[in-house]
GUPA-734361 format. One record per residue (C-alpha): z, x negated, y. Coordinates in nm, 4 decimals, decimal comma. Layout:
REM GUPA-734361
> Z | X | Y
> Z | X | Y
...
END
This chain:
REM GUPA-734361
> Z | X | Y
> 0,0000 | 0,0000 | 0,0000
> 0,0844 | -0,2891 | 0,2692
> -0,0288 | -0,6677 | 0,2274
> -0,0345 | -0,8773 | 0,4932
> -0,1472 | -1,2578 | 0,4607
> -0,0523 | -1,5371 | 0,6711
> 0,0887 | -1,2808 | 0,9702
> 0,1878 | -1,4733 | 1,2827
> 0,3722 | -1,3605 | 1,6193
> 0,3619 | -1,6124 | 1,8665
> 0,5083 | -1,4799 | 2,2389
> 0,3970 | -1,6012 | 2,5488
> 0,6731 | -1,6361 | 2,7897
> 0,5547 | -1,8120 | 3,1373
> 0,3754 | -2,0475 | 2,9452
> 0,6456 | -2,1317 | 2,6740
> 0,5455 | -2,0228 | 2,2903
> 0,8154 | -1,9122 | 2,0695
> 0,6947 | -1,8225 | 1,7371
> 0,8842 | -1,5493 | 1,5858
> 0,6928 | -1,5196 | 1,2593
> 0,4892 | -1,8236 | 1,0629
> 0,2374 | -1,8011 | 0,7707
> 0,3790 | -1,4339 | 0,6138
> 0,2298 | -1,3080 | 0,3264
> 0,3222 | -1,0667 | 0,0611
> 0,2250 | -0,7026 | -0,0710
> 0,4201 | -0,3982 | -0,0994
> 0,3056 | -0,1379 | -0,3226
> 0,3494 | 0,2639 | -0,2931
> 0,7209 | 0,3642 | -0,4346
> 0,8679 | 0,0173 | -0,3842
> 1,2052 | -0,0044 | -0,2071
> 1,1943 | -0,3254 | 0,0056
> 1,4981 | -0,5049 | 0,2014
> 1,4287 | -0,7597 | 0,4572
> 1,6893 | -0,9224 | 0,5759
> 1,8150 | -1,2071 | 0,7957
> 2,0210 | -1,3499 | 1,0621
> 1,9661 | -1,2302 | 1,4187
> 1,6460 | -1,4291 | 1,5539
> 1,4753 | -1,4645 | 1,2075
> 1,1633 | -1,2607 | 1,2558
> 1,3047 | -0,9196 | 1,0645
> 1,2409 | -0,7102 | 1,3834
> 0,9268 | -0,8000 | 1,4688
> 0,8343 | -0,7938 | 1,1635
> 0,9134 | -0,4154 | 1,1398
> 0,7382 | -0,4102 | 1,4335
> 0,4107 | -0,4971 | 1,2824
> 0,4058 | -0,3272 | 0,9796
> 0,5158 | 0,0364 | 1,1835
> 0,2019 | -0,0569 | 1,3571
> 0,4701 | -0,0613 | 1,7061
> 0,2730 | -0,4184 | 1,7628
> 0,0146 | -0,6514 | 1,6255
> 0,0336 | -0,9464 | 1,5165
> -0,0995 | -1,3030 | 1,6797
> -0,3023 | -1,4178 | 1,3695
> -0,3221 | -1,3464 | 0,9908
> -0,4231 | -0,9989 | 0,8630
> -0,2375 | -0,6919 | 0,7812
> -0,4230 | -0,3844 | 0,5845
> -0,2458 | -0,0816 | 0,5501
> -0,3817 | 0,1207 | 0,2348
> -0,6705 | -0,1237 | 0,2025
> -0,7440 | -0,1155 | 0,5502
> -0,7271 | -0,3784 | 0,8078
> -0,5343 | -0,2587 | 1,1683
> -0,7720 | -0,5346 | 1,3131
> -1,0447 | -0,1775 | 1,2511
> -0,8467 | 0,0090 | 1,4408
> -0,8168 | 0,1375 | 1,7725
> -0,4911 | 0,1619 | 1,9303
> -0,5009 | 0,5369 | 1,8758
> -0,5887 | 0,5017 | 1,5228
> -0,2998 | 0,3482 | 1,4491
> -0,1002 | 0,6096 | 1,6534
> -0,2330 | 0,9103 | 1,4463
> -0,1646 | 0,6863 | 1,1127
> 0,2028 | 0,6022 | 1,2428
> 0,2507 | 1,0002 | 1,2830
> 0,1065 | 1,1141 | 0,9684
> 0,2055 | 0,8628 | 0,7056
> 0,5633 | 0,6734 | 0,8431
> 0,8951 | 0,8074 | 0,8860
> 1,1741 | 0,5974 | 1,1606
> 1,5005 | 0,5963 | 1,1199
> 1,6629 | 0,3700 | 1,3879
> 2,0570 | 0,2550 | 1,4524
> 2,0540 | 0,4648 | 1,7475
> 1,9100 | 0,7467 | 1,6254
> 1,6846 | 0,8336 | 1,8681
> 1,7830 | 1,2226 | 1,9026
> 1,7499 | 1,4515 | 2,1926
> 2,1099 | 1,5045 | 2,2422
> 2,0523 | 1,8244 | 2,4520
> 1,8454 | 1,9941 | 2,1901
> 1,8922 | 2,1400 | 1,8430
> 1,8670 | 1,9583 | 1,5545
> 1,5561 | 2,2118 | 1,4561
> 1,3813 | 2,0869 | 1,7547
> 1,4618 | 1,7233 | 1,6829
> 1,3134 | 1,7583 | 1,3365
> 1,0693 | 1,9438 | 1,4458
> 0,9364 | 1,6671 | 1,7059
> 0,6755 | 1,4805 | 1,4516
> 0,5269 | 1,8117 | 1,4119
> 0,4339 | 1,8926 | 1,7493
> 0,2267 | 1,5750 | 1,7320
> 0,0353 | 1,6589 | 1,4277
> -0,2666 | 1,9258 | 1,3441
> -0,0268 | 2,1009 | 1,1047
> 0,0154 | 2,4753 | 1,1951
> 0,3145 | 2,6810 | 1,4034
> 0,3357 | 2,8711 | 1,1009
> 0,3719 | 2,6108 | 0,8676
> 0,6426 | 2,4279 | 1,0836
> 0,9636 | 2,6064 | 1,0606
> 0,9920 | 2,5802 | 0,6574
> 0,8929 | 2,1753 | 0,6989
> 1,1542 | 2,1671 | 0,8921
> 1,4099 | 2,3837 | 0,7379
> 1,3221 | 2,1836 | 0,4170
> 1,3799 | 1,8423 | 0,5566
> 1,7142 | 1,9112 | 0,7197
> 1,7896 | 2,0903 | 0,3613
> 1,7285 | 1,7388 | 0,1787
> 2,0031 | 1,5908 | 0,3891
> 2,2425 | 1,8487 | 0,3254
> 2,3000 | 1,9891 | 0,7149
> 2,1306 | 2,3216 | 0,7168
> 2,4474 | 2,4624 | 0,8333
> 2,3894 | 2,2666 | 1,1542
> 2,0495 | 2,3667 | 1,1928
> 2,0612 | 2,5150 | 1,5309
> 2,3549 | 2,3221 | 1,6654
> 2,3135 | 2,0151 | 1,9608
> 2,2556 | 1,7145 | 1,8409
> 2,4629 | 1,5927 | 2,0254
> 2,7489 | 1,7641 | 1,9085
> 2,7070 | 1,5963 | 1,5834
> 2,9059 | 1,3249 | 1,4525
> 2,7514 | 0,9906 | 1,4095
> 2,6362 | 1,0085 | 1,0450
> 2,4832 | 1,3950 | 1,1173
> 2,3317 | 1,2491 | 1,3903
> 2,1434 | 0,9752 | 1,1398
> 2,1237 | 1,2470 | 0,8264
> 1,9126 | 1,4304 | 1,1033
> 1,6880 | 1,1121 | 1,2255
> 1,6242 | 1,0976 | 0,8596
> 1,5319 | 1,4232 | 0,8275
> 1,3043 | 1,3699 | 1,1437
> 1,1663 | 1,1016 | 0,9029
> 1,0233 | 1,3052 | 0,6415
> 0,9574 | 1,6241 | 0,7747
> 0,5645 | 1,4774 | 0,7636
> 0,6221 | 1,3963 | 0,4216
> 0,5362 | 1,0302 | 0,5236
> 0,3975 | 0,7349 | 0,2688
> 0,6687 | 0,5327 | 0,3558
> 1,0007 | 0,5596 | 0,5646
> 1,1197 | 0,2482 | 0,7920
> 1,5327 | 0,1914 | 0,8590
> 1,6251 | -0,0089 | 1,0492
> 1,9385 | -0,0874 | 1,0308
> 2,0295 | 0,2474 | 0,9523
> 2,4319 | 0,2026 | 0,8767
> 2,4812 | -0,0007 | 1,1951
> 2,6594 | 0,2374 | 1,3756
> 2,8178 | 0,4080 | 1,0953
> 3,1914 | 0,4118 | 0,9576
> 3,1902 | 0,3349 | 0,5710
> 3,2057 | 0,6598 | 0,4388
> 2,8827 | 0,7711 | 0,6853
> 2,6825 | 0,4613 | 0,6029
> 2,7207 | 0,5465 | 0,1947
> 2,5640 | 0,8818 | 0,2689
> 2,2901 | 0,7636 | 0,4677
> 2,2247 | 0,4690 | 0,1616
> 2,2730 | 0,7128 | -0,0839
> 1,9842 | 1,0128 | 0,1023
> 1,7561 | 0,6831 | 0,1204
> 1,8154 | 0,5896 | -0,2204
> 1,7379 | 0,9308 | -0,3825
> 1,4354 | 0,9402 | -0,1486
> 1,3037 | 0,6136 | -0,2979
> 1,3983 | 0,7880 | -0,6631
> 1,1404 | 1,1008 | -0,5783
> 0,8621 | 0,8368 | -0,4859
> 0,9280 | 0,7912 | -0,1228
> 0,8368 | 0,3996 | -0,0093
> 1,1450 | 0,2471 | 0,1818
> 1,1733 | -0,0629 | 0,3764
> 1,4818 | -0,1156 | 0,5434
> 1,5454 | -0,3924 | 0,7824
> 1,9346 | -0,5183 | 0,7723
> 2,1381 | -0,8044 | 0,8111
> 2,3939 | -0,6905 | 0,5609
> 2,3471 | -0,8222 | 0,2235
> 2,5781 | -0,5136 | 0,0744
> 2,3386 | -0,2764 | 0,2590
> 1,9849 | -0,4774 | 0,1410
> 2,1134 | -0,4395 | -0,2192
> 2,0160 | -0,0838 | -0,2593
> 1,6733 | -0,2025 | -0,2694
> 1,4481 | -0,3202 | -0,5948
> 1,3653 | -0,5877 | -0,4263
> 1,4323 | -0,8379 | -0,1174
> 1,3009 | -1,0386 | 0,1017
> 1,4682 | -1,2696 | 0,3293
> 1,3807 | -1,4225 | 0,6257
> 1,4482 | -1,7338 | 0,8606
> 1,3771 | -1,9185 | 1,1719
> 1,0115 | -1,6484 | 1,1001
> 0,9350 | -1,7967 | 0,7463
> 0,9439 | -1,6194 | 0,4573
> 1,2942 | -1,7854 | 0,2748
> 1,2541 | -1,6167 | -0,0478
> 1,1312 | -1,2325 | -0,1973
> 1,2510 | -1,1837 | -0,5219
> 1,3644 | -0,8158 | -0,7572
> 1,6801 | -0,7379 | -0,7579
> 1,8776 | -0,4769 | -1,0152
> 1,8861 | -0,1706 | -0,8519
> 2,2379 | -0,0555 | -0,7729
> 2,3845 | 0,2696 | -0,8683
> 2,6807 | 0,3478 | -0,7131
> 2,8719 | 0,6523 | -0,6253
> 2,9224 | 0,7963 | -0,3105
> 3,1265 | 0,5663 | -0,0913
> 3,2336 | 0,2799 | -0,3448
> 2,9195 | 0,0823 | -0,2070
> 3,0845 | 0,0498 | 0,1477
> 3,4709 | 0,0008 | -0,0012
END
């Protein structure tokens, strides 16, 4: 589903490089749950960056589904991002002043699905998080982990290819950060791709495989076991 082959990002800063990522290559195929992780300053941002098609990169190639972004157009990549990827950010990225039905509801707005198809998509995707009760409720009123249980929901309600986290459990208490690992782990169970940025190795473990970054190289990618744990022991 993604390869990308020696990807660089090199910033231009009054006239000083700094290269954030060097000579990245590797392939991620559809129903994979990917961790990259890494200190602050190793390249794991950007490269979320890049492959969420938020930014291109300086050299090397990246092809999404067998297709190179270097083919496509800035708004290309803008209908892709909408119709096939899913964000879930530390912040979360709600409209505090609006429901959480119109938060969810956001990706469809920007789509050519239908009014009348909208409200179940939505109803459905706040129903796979478990916070229908709270359907029509602020967002901001929510705690912090309804607050990310919805920006997942927000996530899927285009029943994307692949969902990006980035550091999802950030700003999470233990207990909240288990639930949010444990709705992205049964996603990745019923096919959904995942790649989740983190710096916490506890957090990256979820994941079937990892690969870790620093100073922008590639350090290592290797499997891991995937980890089955119940609800908050993982965070304990």
């Amino acid at each position: 589903m993604i390869e990308v082959s020696n990807l660089e990002k090199t910033y231009n800063d009054d006239g000083n490089e700094t290269a954030a990522l060097q000579d990245i290559s590797f392939k991620i195929e559809k129903g994979e749950f990917v961790s990259i992780i890494g200190p602050s300053g190793s390249g794991k941002s950007t490269l979320l960056h890049i492959l969420s098609f938020l930014d291109r990169p300086t050299a090397g190639r990246y092809a999404f589904f067998g297709k190179s972004i270097d083919d496509m157009t800035d708004i290309e990549l803008a209908r892709v991002r909408n119709k096939e990827m899913g964000f879930v950010f530390q912040s979360f990225n709600l409209l505090s002043r609006i429901s959480v039905y119109e938060n969810v509801e956001i990706p469809l707005i920007y789509s050519d699905i239908a009014i009348s198809q909208r409200k179940k998509m939505v109803e459905d995707a706040v129903r796979s998080v478990g916070l229908e009760e709270k359907l029509y409720t602020e967002a901001g009123k929510l705690s912090g982990g309804q607050k990310q249980r919805v920006a997942i929901a927000r996530a899927l309600v285009n029943n994307p290819n692949v969902i990006f986290a980035d550091e999802p459990t950030g700003n999470l208490d233990s207990k909240s950060g288990a639930q949010v690992m444990d709705i992205l782990d049964n996603l990745n169970d019923k096919g959904h791709t995942i790649i989740l940025v983190t710096h916490e190795t506890y957090t990256a473990e979820f994941a079937n495989r990892i690969i870790r970054l620093k100073d922008g190289l590639v350090e290592s990618d290797a499997p891991v076991g995937k980890v089955r744990r119940s609800k908050g022991e993982f965070f304990k």
